[in-house]
N, C-alpha and C positions, 0 to 999 in steps of 0.2 A: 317899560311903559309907564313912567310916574309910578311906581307901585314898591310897596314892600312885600315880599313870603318868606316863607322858611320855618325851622324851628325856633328860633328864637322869637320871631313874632305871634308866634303861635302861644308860646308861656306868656310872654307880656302880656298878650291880648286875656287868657286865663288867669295871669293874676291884678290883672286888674278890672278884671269880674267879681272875685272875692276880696277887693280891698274896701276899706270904709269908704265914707264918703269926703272927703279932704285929706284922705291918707294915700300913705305909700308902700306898697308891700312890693320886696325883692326876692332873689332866687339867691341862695346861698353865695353862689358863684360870683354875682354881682357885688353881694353884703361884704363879702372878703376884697376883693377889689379896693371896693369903696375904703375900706380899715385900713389897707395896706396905704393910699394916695391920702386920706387926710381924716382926722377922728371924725368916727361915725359913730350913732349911738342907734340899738336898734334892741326889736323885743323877738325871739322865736316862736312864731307859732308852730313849728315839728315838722315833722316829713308831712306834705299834702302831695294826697294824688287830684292832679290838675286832669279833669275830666277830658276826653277826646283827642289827647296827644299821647299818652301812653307812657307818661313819666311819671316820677316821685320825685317831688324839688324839696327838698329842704327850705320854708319861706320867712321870711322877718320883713317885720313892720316898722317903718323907720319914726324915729322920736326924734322930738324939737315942737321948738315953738309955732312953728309954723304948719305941722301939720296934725291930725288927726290919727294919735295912737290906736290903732286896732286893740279889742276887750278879747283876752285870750281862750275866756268859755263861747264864745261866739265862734272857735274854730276848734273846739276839741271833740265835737262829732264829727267833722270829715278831717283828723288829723288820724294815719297811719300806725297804728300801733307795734311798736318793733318790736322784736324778737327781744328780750329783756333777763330770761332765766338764764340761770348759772348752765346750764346743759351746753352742749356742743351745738349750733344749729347744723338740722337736719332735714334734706329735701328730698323729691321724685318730681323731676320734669317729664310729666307724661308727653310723648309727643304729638305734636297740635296739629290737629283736625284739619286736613283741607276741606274745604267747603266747596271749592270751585270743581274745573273740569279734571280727569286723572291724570290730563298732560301737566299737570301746573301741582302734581302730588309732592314733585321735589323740593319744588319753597318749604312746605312748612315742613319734610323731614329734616333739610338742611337747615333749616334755620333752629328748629329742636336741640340735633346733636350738636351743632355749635355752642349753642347755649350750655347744653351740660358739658362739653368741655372749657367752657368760659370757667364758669361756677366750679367744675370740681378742682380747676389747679386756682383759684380765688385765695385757700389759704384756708382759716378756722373754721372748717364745714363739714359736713356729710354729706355727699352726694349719690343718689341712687344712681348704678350704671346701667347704661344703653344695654348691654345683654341681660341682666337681671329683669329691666321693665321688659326687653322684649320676651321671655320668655313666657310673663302671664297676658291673661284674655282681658287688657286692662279696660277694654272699651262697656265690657259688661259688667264692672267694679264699683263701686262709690268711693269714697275718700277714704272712708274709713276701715276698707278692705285695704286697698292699695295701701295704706299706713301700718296694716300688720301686716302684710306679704315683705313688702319692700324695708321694714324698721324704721319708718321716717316717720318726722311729724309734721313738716308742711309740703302737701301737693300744689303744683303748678300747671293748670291746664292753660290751653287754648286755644284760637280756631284762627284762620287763613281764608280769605278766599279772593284771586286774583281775577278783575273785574278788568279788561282792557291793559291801562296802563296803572291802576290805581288798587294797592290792597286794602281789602277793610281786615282788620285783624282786631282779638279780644285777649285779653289774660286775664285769668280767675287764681288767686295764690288764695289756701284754704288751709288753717291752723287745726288740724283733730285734737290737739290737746284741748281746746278753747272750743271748739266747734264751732266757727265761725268763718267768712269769709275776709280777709287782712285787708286784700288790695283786690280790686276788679275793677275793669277798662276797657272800653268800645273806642277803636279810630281807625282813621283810614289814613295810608300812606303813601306815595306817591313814587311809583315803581326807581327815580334815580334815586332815593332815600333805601333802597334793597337793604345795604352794609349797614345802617344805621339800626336796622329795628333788632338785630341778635344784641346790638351794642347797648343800644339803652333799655330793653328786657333783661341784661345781664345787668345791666345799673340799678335798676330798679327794684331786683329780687335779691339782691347783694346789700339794697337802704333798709328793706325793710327785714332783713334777716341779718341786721346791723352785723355785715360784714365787711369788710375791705379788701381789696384786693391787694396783692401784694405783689403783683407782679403790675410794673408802669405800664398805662396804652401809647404803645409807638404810632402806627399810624392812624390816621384820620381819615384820608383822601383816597378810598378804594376805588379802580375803577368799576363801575355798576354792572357793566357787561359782564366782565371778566369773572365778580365775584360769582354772578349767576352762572356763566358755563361751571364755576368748580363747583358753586352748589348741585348742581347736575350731573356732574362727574361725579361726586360723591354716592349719588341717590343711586345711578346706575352700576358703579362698583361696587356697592354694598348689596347690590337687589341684584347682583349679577348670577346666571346660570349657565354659562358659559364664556369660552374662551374672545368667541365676536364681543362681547360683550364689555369685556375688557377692553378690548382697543377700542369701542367706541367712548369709553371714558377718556382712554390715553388722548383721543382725540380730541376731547372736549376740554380735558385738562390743556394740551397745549393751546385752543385757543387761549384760555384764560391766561396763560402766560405770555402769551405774544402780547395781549392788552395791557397787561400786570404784571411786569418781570419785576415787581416787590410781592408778589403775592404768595409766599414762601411756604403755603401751605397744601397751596396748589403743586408745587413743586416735592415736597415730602408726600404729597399721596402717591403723586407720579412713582415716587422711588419705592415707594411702597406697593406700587401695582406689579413691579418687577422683580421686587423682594420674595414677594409669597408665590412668586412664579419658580423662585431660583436662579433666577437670572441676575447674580447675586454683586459683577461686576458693574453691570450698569446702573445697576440700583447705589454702590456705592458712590459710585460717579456725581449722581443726584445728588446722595444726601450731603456729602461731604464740600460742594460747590454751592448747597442749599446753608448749609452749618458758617460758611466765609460771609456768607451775604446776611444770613441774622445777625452776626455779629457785627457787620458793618451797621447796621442798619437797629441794632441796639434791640432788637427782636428777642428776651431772655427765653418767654414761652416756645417758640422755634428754634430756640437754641438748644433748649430742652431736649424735645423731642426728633432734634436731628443725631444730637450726640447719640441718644438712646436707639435711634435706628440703627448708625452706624455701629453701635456695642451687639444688637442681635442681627448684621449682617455676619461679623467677625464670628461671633457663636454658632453659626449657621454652617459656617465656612468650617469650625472646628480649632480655631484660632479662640482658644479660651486663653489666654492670657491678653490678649490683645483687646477680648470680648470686655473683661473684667476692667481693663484702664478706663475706657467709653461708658461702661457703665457706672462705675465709682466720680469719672467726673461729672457725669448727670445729677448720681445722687450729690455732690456738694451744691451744683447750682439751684437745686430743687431746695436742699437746706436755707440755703441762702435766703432764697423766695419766699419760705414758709411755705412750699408744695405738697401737702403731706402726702396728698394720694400721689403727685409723683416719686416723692418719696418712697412709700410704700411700691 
């Protein structure tokens, strides 16, 4: 309808809120572009969290004659302070608050443990695990308890709450060594954007815990539905108390893959519903059909953890020699990656 949306217009409109007035300020993404097609000359003002979209861009101010150089103490109070010591960085993704109705609890559990398995296979990190924070009463904690239960130095909260078709969501990342707040963020998101928000909350807590990830992003284009029934498969097999309970995940699980036959994680939980059942043939069946199609599909992180299923099917079964091939070739691709906790 004549009109522009999206995330892309959503940072442009943001940073050029914060640009001078006859100046030009970019998003990394663009500045490199621009370098690559023809000399650009430009200044850094750091990682900025750009208010209301829930990112960290990296921004530069474009120089020439023609426009109006941004003054770089003009942008070092809301510039990002990154993780900078010699230490390993170290986190606890507490899991985020729904706010909404209990029907709607699964978004922000799924979108939580996603996130901590983003970050912990990322590479030079520490990441607290999903059974260790489940095991304390983190909701009655402060930061500063959660930092000595857990050994970490930066927590990560935040809150969820699905309104219709539109989430309003917050992240708060909080430095105990520093005592301080790093990055914090209020926006709302627009429920086909689902796949994107673990993706650029893993981006964002990865800038400023000046990490990298090391394993490449293969896809882009999830579809929204699909992610959502496996987010809900997850919630319900993990929160499961009996056996109904399970096939109403298997259930939910295959729709997500009728919608998303690339959705390879949906598929490895499937194999994994059957694994911890013993039903030890079909489970291979999955994971081994699941393991052909990540490596079509150039998926390293699924390639991972498919091998590694298939190494504790074989162990299960009693087939330790078979167990130990599957698993040794995990660990080199994990090496590869820089995966330490898969590694480990």
């Amino acid at each position: 309808n004549k009109d522009v949306f999206g995330d892309v217009v959503n940072i442009a409109s943001r940073l050029e809120a914060i640009s001078p007035a006859g100046g030009v300020l970019v998003s990394k993404n663009v500045y490199d572009t621009l370098s690559i097609k023809k000399k650009c000359d430009a200044i850094s003002l750091g990682l900025q969290s750009l208010k209301g979209v829930g990112r960290l861009i990296e921004v530069f101010g474009l120089k020439g004659d023609m426009v109006n150089e941004p003054r770089i103490e003009n942008y070092k109070n809301t510039e990002v302070q990154i993780h900078t010591d010699d230490e390993v960085p170290s986190i606890a993704i507490i899991p985020f608050e729904n706010k909404g109705s209990k029907e709607d609890e699964f978004y922000s559990y799924g979108i939580s443990t996603d996130l901590i398995a983003d970050i912990t296979t990322a590479g030079h990190i520490r990441v607290a695990s999903k059974q260790d924070i489940s095991k304390l009463k983190y909701n009655s904690m402060n930061n500063i308890e959660l930092s000595k239960k857990l050994l970490v130095r930066y927590i990560a909260t935040g809150e969820l709450w699905k309104i219709n078709k539109i989430f309003q969501l917050s992240i708060e990342l909080y430095d105990t060594k520093k005592s301080k707040i790093v990055w914090s963020d209020r926006w709302q998101e627009d429920w086909i954007n689902l796949p994107d928000i673990k993706r650029n909350l893993s981006d964002g807590l990865l800038k400023a815990l000046d990490t990298k990830s090391t394993i490449e992003k293969v896809r882009e284009n999830i579809n929204t539905k699909a992610y959502e029934f496996y987010l809900k498969a997850k919630y319900r097999y993990d929160k499961r108390k009996s056996t109904e309970e399970t096939e109403i995940a298997r259930g939910l699980l295959k729709k997500a893959i009728v919608l998303d036959d690339n959705l390879i994680s949906a598929k490895n939980l499937m194999g994994t519903t059957f694994r911890e059942m013993g039903l030890y043939d079909k489970a291979m069946k999955i994971f081994i059909s699941a393991l052909k199609q990540a490596e079509l599909l150039g998926d390293k992180r699924a390639m991972v953890y498919s091998i590694m299923c298939i190494g504790i099917v074989y162990n299960s079964k009693g087939n330790f020699n078979k167990a130990l091939e599957y698993y040794n070739s995990s660990l080199k691709l994990c090496e590869k990656l820089g995966d330490e906790i898969g590694m480990g």
